[in-house]
C-alpha positions, 0 to 999 in steps of 0.5 A: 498518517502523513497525507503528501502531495506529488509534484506535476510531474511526478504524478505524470510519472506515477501515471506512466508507472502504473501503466506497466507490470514492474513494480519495485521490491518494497512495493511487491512485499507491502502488497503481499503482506497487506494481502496476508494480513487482510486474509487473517483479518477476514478469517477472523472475522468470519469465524468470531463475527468480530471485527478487531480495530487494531487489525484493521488500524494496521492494515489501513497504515500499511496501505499508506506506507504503500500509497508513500512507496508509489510516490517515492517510486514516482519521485525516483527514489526507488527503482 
């Protein structure tokens, strides 16, 4: 998991982002699917009474490939 940190003014521009309803294809998909895969995770979960690591391991490097997704999308890499 690589940590990154945004320029002054690309976190002035994630700011005004997030602001707004639009969100980039790349960023709509991860989010869908790290909401597909939270629910199977809580299925699980609730029908074995057992959490499964790798599960929630993937989930948790997912939600950090979103996190570098919004800095590609402050930084103007994606539209």
């Amino acid at each position: 998991m690589a940590h990154r940190f945004l320029s002054p003014e690309a976190a002035r521009r994630m700011c005004e982002l997030g602001n707004k309803p639009y969100r980039p294809k790349e960023i709509r998909e991860l989010q869908e699917q790290i909401e597909a895969e939270t629910r199977v995770a809580e299925l699980k979960h609730s029908a074995t009474g057992v959490v499964n690591p790798k599960a929630i391991q993937k989930i948790v490097q997912m939600k950090v490939d979103l996190d570098n997704l919004y800095g590609d999308w402050a930084e103007g890499k994606i539209d």
